[in-house]
N, C-alpha and C positions, 0 to 999 in steps of 0.2 A: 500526381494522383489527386482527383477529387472526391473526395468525403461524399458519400449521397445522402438522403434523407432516410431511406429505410437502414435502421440499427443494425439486420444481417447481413446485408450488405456491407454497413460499416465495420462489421468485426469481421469480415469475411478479407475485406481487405486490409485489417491491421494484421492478421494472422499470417499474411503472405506478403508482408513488410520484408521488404529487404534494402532497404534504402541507405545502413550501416555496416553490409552483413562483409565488407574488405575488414574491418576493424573488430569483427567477432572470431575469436578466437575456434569457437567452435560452430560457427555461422550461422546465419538468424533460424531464433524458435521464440517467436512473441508468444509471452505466455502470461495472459491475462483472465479476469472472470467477468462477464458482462450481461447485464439484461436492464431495460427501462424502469420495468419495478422496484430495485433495489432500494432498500431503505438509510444502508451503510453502503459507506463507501470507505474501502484499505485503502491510503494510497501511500504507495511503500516507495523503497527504493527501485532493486534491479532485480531479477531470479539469481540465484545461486546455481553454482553447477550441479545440483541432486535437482531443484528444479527445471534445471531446463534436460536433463536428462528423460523425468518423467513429465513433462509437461502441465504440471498439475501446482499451482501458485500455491506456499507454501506449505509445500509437501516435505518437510526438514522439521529441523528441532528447534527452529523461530518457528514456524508457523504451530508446532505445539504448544510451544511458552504463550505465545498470541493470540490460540483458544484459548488457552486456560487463563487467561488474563480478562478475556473477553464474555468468560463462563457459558461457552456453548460449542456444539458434539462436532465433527468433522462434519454429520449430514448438512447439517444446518448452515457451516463453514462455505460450504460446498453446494450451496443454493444458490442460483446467481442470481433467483427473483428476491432474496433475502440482502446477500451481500455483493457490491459489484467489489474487485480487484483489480485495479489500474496502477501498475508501479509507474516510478518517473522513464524509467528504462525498459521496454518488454522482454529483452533480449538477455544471456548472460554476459558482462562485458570481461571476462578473464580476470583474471587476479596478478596485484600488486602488488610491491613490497612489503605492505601492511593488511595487506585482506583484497578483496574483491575491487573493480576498479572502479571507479566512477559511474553511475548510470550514463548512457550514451545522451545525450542532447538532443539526438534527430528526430525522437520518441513526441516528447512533450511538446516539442515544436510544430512537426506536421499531424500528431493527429488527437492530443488532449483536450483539445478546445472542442473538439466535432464530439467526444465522447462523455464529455461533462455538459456538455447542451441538452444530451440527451436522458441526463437522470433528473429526468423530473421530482422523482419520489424521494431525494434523502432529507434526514432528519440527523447523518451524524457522519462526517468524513474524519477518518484515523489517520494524523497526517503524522507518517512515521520516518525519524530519519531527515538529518540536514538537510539537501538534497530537497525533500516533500516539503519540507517548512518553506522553502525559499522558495518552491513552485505556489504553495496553497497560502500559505501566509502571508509573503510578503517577505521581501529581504529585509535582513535585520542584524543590528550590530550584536543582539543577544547571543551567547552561545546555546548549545542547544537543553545545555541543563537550564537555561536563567528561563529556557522558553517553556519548557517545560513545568518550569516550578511556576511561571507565568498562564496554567493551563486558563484558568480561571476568565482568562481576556477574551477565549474565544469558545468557550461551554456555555452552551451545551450544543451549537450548530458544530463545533469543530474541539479536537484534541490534539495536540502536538506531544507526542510520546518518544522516548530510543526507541531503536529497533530492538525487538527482541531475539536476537540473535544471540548463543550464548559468549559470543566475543565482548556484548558487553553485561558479563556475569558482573566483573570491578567495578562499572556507572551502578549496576544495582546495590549491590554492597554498600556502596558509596552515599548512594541515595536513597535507604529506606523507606523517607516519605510516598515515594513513588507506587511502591506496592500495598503502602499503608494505609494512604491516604484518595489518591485516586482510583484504584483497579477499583474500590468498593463498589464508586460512586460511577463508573463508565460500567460496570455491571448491572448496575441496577437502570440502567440508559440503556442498556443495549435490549436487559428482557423487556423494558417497559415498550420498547418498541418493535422488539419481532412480537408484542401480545403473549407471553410468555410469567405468567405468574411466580 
């Protein structure tokens, strides 16, 4: 597959990605959000099976936690000229021992480069989840709370956050500076840049 120049083109052909779809349990449904304008950029882990059911990038009770962290509506969520949506994985990879399984590899590999070329416009990537840190950050011997309490290194172009999933309700608990101290400060970042008083 080569990537073209025009952007519908290119989501045209990630969305009929099948280049992993022997190892998807329930076979490939790339489910991303994408437009050139975007100002943020999610870039998460994988879809969950409620997501790849409805097609629609956190349509679960992470992507509610993750508005409301984020302090803005489902429409706005759901603008793609506002927010682009690029998980490490587009696919849902089936579930593990301990939760969902890995974001697939084949994702970020063949076509993350061709789709971050093309957001000229951000001003803030959510880099959420092990997995995102190690694609947008940089590998690193930190875990991902030391990286997180390290947000500081890479704000205000970039935020490294858990996933808000409620599997990790105990990291919250655990870490109340998290909702204390940062949610404030990446809200008042996000209105200041969708122009939003």
């Amino acid at each position: 597959m080569s990537p073209t120049n025009d952007w519908r083109s290119l989501l045209k052909d990630v969305r009929q990605c099948t280049l992993c779809s022997e190892h998807l349990p329930l076979g490939p449904r790339p489910v991303l959000q994408f437009n050139p304008a975007a100002r943020i950029l999610v870039a998460a882990q994988a879809p969950g099976k409620r997501v790849h059911e409805t097609g629609l990038p956190f349509n679960d009770p992470s992507g509610d936690r993750l508005r409301g962290w984020l302090g803005i509506d489902r429409d706005t969520f759901y603008d793609p000229q506002q927010l682009a949506i690029i998980p490490m994985g587009f696919c849902y990879p089936g579930t593990g021992r301990s939760g969902d399984m890995p974001p697939r590899p084949e994702c970020a590999q063949t076509w993350h480069h061709h789709l971050l070329e093309r957001l000229p416009n951000l001003e803030l990537t959510l880099v959420i989840g092990q997995y995102a840190h190690a694609y947008h950050l940089g590998k690193s011997r930190e875990t991902l709370t030391q990286r997180v309490a390290h947000w500081r290194d890479y704000w205000p172009q970039k935020l490294p956050m858990p996933h808000p999933s409620p599997r990790n309700n105990l990291w919250l608990r655990r870490n109340p500076w998290f909702e204390a101290e940062i949610i404030p400060m990446l809200r008042s970042r996000v209105s200041d840049i969708l122009g939003r008083e």
